[in-house]
Chimera marker file (.cmm) of the C-alpha trace (Angstrom):
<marker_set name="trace">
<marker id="1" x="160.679" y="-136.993" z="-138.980" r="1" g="1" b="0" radius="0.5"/>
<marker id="2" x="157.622" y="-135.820" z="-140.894" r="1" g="1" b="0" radius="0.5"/>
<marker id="3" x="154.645" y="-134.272" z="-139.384" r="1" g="1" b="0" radius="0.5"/>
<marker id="4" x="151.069" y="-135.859" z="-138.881" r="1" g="1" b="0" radius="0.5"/>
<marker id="5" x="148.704" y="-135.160" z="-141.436" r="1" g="1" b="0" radius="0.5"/>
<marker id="6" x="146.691" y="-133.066" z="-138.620" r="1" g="1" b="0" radius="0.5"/>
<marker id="7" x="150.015" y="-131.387" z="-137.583" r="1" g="1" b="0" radius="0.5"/>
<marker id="8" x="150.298" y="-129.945" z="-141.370" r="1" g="1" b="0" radius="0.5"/>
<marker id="9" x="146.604" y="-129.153" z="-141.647" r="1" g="1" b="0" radius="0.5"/>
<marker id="10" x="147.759" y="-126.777" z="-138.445" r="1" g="1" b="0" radius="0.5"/>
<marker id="11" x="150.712" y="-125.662" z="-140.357" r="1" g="1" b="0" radius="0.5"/>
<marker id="12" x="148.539" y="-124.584" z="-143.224" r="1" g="1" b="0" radius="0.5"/>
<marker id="13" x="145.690" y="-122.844" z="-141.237" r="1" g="1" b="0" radius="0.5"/>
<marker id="14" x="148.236" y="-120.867" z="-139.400" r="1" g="1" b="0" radius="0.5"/>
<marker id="15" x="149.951" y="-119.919" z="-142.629" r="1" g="1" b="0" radius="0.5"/>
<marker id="16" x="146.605" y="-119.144" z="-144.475" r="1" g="1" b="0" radius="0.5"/>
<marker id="17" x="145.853" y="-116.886" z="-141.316" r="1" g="1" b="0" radius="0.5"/>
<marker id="18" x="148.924" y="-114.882" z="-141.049" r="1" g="1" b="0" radius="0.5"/>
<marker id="19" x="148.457" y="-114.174" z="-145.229" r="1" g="1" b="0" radius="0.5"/>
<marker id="20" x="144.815" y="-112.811" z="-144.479" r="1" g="1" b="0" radius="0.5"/>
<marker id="21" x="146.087" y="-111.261" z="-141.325" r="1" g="1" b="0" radius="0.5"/>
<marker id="22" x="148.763" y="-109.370" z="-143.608" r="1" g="1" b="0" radius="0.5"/>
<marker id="23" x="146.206" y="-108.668" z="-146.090" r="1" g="1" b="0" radius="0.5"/>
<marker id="24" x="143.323" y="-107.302" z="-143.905" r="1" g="1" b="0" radius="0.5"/>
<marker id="25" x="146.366" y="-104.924" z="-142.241" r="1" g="1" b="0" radius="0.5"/>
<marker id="26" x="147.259" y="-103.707" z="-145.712" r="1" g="1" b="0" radius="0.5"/>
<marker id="27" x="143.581" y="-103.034" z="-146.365" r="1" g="1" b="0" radius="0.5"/>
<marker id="28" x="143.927" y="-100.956" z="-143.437" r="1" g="1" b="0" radius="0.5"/>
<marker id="29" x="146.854" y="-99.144" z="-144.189" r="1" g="1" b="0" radius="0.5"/>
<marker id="30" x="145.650" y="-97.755" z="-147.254" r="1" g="1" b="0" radius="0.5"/>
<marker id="31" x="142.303" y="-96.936" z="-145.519" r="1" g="1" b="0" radius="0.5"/>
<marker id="32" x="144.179" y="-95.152" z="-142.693" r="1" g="1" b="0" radius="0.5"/>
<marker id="33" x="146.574" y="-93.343" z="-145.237" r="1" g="1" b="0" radius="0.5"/>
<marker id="34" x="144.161" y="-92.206" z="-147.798" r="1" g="1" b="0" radius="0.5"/>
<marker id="35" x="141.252" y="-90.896" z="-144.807" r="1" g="1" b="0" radius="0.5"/>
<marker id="36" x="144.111" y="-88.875" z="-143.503" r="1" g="1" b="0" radius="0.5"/>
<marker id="37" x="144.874" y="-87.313" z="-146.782" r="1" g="1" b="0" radius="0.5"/>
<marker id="38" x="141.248" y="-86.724" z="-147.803" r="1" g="1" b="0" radius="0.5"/>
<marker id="39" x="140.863" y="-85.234" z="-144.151" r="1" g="1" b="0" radius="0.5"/>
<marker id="40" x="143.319" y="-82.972" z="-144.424" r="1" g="1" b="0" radius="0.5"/>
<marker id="41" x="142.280" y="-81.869" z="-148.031" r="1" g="1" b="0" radius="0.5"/>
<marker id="42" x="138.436" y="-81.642" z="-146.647" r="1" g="1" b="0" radius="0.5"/>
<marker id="43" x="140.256" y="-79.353" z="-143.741" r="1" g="1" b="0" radius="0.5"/>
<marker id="44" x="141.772" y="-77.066" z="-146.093" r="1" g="1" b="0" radius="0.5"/>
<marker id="45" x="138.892" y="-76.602" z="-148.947" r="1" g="1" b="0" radius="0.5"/>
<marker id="46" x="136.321" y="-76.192" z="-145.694" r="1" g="1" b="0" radius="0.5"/>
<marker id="47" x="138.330" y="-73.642" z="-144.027" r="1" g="1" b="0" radius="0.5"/>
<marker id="48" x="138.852" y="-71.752" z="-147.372" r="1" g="1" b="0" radius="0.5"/>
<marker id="49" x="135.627" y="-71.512" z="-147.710" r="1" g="1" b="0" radius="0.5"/>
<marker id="50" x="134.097" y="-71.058" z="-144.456" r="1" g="1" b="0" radius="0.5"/>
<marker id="51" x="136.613" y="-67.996" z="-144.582" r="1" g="1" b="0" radius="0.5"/>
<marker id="52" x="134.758" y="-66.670" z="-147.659" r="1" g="1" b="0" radius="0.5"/>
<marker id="53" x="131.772" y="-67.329" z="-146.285" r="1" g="1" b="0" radius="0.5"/>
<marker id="54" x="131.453" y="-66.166" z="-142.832" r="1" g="1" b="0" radius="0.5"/>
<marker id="55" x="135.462" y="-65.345" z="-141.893" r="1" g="1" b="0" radius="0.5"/>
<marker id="56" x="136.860" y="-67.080" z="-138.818" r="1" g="1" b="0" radius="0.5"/>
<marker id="57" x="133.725" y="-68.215" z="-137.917" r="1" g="1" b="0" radius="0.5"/>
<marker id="58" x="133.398" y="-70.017" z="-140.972" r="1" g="1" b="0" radius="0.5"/>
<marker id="59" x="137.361" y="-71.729" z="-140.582" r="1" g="1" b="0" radius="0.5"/>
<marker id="60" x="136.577" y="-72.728" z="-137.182" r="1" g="1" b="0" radius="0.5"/>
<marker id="61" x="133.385" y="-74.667" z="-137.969" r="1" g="1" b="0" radius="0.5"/>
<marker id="62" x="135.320" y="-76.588" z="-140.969" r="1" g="1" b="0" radius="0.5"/>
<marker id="63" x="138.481" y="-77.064" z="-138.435" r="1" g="1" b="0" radius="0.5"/>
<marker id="64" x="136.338" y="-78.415" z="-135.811" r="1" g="1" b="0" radius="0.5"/>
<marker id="65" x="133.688" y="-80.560" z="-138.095" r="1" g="1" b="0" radius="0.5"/>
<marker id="66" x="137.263" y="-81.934" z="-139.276" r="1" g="1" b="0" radius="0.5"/>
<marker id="67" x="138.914" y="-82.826" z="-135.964" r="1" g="1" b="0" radius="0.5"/>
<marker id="68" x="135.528" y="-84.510" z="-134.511" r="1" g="1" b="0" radius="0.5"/>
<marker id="69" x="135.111" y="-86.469" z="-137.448" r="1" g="1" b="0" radius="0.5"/>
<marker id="70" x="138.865" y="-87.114" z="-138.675" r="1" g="1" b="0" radius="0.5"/>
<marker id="71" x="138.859" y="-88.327" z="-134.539" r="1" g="1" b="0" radius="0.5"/>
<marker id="72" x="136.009" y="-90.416" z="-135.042" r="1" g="1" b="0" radius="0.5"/>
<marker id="73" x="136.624" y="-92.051" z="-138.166" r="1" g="1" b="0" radius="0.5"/>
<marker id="74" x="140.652" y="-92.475" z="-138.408" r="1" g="1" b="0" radius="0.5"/>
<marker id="75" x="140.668" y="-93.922" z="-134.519" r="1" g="1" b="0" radius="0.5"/>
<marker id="76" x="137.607" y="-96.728" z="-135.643" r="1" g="1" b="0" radius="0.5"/>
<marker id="77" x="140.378" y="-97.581" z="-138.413" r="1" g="1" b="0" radius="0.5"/>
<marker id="78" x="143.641" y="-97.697" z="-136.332" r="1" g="1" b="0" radius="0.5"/>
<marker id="79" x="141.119" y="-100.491" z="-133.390" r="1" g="1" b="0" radius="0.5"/>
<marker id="80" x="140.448" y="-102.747" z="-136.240" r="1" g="1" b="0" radius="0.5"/>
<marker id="81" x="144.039" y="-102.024" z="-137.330" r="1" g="1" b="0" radius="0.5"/>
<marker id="82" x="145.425" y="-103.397" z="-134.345" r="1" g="1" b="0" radius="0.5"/>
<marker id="83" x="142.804" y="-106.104" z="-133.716" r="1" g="1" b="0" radius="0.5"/>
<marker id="84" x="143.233" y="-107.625" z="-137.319" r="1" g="1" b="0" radius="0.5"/>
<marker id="85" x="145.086" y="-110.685" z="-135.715" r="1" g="1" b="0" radius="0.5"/>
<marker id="86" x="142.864" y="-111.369" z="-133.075" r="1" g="1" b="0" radius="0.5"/>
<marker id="87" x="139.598" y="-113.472" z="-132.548" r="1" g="1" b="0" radius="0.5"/>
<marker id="88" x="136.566" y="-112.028" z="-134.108" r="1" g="1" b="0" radius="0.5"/>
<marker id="89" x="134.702" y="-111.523" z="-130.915" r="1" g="1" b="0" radius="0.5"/>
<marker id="90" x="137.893" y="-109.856" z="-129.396" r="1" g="1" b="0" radius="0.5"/>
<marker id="91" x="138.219" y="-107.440" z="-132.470" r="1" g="1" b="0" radius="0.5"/>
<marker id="92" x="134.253" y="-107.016" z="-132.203" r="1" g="1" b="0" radius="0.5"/>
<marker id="93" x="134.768" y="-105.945" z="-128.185" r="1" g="1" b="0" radius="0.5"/>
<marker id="94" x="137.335" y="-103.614" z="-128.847" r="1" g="1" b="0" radius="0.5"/>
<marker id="95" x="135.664" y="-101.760" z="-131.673" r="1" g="1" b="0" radius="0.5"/>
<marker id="96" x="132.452" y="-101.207" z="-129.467" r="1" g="1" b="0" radius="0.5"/>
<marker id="97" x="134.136" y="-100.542" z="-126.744" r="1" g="1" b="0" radius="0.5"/>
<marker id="98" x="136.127" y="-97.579" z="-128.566" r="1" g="1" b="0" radius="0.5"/>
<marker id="99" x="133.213" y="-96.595" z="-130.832" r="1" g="1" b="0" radius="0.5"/>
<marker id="100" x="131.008" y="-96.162" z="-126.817" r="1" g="1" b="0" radius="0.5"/>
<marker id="101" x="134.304" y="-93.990" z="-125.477" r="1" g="1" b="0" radius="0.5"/>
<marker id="102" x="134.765" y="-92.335" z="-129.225" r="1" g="1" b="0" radius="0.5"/>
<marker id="103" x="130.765" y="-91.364" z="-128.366" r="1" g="1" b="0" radius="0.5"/>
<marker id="104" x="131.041" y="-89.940" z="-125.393" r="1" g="1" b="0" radius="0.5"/>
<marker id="105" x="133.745" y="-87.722" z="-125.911" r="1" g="1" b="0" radius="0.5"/>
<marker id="106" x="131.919" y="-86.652" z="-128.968" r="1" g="1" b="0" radius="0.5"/>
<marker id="107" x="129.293" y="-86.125" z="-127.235" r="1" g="1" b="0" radius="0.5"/>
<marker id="108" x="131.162" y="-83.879" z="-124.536" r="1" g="1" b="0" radius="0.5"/>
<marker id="109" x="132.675" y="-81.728" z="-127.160" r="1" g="1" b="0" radius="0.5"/>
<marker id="110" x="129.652" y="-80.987" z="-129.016" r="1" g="1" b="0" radius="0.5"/>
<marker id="111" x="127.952" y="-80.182" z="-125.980" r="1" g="1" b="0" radius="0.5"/>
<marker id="112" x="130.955" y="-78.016" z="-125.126" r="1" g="1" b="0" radius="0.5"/>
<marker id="113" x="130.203" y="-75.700" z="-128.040" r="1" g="1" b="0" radius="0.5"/>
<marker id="114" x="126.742" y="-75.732" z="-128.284" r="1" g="1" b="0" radius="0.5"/>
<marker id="115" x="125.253" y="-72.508" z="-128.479" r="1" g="1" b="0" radius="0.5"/>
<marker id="116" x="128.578" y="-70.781" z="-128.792" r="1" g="1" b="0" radius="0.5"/>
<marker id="117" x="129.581" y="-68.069" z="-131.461" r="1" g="1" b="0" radius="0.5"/>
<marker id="118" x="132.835" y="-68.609" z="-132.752" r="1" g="1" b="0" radius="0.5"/>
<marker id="119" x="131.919" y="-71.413" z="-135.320" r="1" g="1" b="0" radius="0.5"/>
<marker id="120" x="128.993" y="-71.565" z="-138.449" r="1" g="1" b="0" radius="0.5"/>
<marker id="121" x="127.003" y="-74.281" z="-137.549" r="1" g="1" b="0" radius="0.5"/>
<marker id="122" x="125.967" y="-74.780" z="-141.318" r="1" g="1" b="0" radius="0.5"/>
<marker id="123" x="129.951" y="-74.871" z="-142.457" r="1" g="1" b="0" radius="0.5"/>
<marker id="124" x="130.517" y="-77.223" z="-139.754" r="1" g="1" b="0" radius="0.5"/>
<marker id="125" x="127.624" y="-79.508" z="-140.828" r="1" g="1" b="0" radius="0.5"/>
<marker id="126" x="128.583" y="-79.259" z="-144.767" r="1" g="1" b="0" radius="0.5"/>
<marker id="127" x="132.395" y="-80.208" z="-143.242" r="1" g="1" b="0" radius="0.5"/>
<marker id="128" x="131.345" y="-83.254" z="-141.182" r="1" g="1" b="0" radius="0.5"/>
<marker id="129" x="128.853" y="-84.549" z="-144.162" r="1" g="1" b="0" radius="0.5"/>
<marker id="130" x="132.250" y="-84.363" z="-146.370" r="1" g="1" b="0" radius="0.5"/>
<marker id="131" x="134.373" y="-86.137" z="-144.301" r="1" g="1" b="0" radius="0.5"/>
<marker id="132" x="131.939" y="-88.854" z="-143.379" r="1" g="1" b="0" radius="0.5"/>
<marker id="133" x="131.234" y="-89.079" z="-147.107" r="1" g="1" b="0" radius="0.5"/>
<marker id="134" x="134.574" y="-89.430" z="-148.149" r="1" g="1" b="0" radius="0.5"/>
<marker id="135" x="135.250" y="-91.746" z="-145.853" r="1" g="1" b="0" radius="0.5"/>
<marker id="136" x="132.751" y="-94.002" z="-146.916" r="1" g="1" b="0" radius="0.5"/>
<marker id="137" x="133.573" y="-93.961" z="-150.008" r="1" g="1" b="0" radius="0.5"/>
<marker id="138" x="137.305" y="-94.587" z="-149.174" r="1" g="1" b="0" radius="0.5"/>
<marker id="139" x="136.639" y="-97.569" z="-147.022" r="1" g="1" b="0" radius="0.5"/>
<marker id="140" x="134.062" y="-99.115" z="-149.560" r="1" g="1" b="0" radius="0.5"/>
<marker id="141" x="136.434" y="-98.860" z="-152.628" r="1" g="1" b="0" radius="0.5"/>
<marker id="142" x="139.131" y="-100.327" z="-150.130" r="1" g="1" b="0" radius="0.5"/>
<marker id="143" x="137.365" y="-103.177" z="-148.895" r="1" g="1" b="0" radius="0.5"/>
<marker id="144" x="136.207" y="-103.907" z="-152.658" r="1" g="1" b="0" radius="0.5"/>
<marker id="145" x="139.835" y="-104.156" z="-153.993" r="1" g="1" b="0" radius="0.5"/>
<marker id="146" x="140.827" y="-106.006" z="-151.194" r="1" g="1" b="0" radius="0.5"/>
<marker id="147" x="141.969" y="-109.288" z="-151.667" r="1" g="1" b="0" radius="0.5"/>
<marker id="148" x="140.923" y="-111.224" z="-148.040" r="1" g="1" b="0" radius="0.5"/>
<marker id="149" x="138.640" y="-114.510" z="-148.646" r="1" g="1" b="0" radius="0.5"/>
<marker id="150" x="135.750" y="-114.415" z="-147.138" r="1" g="1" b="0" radius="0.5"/>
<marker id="151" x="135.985" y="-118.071" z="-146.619" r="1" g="1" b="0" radius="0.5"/>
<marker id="152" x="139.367" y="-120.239" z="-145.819" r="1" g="1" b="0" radius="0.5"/>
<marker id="153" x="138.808" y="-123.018" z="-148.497" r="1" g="1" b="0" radius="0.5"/>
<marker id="154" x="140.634" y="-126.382" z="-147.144" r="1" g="1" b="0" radius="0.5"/>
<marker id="155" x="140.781" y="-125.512" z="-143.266" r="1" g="1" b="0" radius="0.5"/>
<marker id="156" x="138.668" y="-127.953" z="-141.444" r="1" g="1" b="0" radius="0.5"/>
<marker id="157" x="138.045" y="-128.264" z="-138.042" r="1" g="1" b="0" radius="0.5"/>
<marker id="158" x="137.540" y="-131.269" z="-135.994" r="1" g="1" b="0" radius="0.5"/>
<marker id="159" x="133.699" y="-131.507" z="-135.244" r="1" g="1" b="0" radius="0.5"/>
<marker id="160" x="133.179" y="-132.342" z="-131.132" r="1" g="1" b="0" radius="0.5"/>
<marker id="161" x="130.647" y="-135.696" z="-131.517" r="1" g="1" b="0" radius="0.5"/>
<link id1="1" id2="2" r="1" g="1" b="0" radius="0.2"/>
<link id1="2" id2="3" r="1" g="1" b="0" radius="0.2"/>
<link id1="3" id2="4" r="1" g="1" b="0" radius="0.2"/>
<link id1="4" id2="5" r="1" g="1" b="0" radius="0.2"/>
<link id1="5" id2="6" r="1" g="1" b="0" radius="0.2"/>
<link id1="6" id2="7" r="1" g="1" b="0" radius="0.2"/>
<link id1="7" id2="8" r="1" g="1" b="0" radius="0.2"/>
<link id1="8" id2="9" r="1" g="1" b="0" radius="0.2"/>
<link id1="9" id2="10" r="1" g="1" b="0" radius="0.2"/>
<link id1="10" id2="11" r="1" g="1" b="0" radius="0.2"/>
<link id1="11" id2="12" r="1" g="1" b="0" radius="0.2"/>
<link id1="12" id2="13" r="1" g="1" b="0" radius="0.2"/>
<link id1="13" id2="14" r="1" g="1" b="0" radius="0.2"/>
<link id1="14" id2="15" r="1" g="1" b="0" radius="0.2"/>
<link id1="15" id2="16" r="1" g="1" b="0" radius="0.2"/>
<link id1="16" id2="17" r="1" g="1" b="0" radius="0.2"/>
<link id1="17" id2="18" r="1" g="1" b="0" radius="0.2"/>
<link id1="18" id2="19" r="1" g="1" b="0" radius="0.2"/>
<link id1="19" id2="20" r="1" g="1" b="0" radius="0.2"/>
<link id1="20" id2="21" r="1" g="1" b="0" radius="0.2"/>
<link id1="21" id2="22" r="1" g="1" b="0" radius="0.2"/>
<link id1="22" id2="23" r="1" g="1" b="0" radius="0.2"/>
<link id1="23" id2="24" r="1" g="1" b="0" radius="0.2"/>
<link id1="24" id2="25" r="1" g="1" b="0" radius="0.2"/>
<link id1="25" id2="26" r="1" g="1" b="0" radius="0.2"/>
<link id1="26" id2="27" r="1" g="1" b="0" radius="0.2"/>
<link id1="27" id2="28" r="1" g="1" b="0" radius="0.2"/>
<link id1="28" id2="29" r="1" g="1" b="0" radius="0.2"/>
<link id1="29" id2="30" r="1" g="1" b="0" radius="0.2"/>
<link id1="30" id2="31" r="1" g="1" b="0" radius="0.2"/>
<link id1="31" id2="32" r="1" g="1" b="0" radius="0.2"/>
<link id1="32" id2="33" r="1" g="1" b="0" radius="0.2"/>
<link id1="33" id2="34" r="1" g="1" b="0" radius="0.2"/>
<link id1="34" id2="35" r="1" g="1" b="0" radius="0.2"/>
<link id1="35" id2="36" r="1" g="1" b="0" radius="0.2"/>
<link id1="36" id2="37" r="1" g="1" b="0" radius="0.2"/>
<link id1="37" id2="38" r="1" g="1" b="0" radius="0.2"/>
<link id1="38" id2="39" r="1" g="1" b="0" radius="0.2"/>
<link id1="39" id2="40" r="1" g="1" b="0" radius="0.2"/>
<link id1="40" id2="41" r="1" g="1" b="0" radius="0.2"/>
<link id1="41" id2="42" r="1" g="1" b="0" radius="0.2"/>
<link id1="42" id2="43" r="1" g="1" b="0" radius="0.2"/>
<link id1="43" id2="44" r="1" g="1" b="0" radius="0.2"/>
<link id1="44" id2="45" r="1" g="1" b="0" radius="0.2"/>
<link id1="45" id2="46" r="1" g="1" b="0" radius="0.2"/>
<link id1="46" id2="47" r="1" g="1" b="0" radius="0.2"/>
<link id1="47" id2="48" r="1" g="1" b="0" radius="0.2"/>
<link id1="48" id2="49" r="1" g="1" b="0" radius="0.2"/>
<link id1="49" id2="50" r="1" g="1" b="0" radius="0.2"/>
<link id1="50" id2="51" r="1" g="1" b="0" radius="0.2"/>
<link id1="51" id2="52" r="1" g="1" b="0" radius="0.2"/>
<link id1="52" id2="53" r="1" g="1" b="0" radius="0.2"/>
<link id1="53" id2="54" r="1" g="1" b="0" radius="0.2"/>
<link id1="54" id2="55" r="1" g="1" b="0" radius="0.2"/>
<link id1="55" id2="56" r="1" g="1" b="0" radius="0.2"/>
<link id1="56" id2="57" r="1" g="1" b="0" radius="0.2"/>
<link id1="57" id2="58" r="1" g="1" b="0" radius="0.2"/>
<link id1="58" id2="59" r="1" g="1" b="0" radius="0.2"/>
<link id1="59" id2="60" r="1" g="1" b="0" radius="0.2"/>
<link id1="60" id2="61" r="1" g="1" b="0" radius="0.2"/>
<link id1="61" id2="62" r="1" g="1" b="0" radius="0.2"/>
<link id1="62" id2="63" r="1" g="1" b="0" radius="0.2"/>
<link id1="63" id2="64" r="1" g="1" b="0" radius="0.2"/>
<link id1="64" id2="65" r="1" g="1" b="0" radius="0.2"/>
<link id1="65" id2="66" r="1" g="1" b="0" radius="0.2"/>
<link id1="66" id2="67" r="1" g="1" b="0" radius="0.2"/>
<link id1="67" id2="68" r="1" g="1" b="0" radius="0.2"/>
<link id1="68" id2="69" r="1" g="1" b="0" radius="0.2"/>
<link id1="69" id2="70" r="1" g="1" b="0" radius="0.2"/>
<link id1="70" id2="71" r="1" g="1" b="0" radius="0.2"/>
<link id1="71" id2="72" r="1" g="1" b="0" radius="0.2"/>
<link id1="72" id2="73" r="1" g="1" b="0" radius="0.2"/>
<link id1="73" id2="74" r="1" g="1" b="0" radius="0.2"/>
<link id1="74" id2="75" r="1" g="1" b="0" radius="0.2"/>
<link id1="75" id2="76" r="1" g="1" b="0" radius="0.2"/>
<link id1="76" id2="77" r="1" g="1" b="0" radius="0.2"/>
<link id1="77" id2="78" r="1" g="1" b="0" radius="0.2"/>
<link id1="78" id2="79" r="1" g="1" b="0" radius="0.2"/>
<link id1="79" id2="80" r="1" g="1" b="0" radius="0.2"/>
<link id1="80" id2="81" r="1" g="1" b="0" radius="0.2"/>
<link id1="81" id2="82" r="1" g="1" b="0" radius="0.2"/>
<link id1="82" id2="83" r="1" g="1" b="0" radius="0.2"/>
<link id1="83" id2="84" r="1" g="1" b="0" radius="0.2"/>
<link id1="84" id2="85" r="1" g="1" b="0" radius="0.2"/>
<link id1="85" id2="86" r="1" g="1" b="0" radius="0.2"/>
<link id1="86" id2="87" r="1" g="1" b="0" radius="0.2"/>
<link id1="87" id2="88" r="1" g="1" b="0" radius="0.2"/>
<link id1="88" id2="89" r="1" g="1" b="0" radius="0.2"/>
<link id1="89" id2="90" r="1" g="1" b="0" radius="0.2"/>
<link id1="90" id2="91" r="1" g="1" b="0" radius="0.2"/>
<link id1="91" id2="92" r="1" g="1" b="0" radius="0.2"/>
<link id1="92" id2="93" r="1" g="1" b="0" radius="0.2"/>
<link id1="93" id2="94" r="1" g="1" b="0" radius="0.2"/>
<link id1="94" id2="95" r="1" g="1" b="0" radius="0.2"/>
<link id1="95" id2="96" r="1" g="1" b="0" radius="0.2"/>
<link id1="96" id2="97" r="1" g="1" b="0" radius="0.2"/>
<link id1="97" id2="98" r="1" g="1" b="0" radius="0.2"/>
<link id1="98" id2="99" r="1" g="1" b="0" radius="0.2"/>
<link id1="99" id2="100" r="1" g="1" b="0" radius="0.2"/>
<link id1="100" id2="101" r="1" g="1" b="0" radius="0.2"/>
<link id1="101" id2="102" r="1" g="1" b="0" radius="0.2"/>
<link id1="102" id2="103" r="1" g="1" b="0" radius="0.2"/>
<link id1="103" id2="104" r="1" g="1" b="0" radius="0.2"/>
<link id1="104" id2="105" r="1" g="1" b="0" radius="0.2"/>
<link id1="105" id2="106" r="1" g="1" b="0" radius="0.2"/>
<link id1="106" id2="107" r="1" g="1" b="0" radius="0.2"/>
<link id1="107" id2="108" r="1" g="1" b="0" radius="0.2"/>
<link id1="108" id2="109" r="1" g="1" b="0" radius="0.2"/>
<link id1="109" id2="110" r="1" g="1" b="0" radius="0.2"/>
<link id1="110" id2="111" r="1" g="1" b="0" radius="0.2"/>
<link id1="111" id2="112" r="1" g="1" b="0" radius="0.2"/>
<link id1="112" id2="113" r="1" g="1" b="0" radius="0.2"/>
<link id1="113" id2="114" r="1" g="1" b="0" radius="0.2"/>
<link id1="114" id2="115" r="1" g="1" b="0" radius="0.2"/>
<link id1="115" id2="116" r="1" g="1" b="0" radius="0.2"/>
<link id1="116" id2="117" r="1" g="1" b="0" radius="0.2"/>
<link id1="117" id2="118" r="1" g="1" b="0" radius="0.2"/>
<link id1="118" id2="119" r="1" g="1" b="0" radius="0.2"/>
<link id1="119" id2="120" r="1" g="1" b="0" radius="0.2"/>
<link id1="120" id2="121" r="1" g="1" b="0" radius="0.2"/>
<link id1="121" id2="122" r="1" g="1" b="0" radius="0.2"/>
<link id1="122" id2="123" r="1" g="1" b="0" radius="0.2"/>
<link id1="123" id2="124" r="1" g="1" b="0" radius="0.2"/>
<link id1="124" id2="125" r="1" g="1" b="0" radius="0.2"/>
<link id1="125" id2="126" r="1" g="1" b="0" radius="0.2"/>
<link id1="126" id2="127" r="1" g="1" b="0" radius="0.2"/>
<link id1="127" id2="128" r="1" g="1" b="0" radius="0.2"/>
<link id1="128" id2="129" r="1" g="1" b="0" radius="0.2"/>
<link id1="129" id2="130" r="1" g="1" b="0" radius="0.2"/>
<link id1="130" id2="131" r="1" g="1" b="0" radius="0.2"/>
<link id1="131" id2="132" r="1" g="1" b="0" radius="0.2"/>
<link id1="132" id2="133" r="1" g="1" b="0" radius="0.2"/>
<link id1="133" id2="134" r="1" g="1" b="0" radius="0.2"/>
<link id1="134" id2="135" r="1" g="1" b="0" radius="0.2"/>
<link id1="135" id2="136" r="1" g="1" b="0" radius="0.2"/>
<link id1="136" id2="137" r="1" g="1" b="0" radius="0.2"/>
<link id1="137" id2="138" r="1" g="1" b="0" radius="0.2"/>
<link id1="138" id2="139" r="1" g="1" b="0" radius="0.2"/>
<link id1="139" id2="140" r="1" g="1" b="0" radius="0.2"/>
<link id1="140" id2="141" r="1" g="1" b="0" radius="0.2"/>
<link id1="141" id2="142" r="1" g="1" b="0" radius="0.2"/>
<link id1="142" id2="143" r="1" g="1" b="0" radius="0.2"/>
<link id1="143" id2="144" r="1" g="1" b="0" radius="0.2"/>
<link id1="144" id2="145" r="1" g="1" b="0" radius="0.2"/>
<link id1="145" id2="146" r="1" g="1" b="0" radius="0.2"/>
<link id1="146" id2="147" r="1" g="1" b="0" radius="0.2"/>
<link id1="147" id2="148" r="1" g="1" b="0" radius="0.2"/>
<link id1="148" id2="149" r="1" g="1" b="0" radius="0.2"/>
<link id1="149" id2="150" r="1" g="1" b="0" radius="0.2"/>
<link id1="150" id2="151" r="1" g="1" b="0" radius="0.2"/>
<link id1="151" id2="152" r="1" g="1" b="0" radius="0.2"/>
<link id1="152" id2="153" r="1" g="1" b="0" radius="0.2"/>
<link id1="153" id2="154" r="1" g="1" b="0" radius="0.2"/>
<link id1="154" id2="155" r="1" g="1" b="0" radius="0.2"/>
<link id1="155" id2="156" r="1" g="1" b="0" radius="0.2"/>
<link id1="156" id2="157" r="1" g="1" b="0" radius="0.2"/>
<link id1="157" id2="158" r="1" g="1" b="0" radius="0.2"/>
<link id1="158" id2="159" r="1" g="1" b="0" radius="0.2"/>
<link id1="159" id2="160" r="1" g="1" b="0" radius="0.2"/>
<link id1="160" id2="161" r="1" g="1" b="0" radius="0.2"/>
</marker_set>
């Protein structure tokens, strides 16, 4: 029994969906895997220096310009990670919805150690530039290399009349 010539044009959309499914989660692999190590080397150089700089002070403003953006940035990646499957607007939802919580906890934490001593504001501001900096670059070079259409040549969907 063969199928319907609408029954394979399914067949193929699904197919040509799983393949940019796999694809876009690749492209997010990499991203995840190479923020984590450029995190961790930002970490290390920041607190190496911040220690030259201004001594434990100085390692506790990279540390914790590190963990507030390394929590920030690697979390945004895991959401659209785990979304890659789904709808658009579904992926969209969740990815506000942890970018508002992401916020707010920021937020809290940098409120939380505002005017306290025991970090260098200026280390942990040259930290956080790095990171986000890195990780723009990371996710641009990804997302360039990637190989995910932008369009789905072929799929065609029945218009409603």
């Amino acid at each position: 029994m063969t199928d319907s010539p609408e029954e394979q044009r399914e067949a193929n959309a699904d197919a040509e969906m799983a393949e940019i499914t796999a694809a876009t989660r690749q492209m997010f692999s990499r991203i995840i895997r190479e923020l984590v190590i450029a995190t961790i080397i930002i970490a290390a150089v920041g607190a190496a220096g911040g220690g030259l700089i201004d001594g434990m002070r100085g390692v506790w403003g990279a540390l914790l310009a590190t963990a507030v953006a390394a929590f920030f940035i690697i979390t945004t990646v895991v959401v659209m990670y785990v979304t890659a499957a789904q709808h658009v607007f579904l992926a969209g939802a969740a990815t506000m919805a942890a970018w508002v919580v992401k916020m707010l906890l920021v937020f809290f934490v940098l409120i939380a150690v505002r005017g306290r001593d025991f970090y260098h504001p200026g280390i942990f501001l040259a930290t956080l530039a790095a990171v986000i900096i890195a990780s723009t670059a990371i996710e641009m070079r990804a997302l360039h290399q990637a190989r995910i259409p932008y369009v789905q040549p072929g799929i065609r969907r029945p218009r409603k009349q």
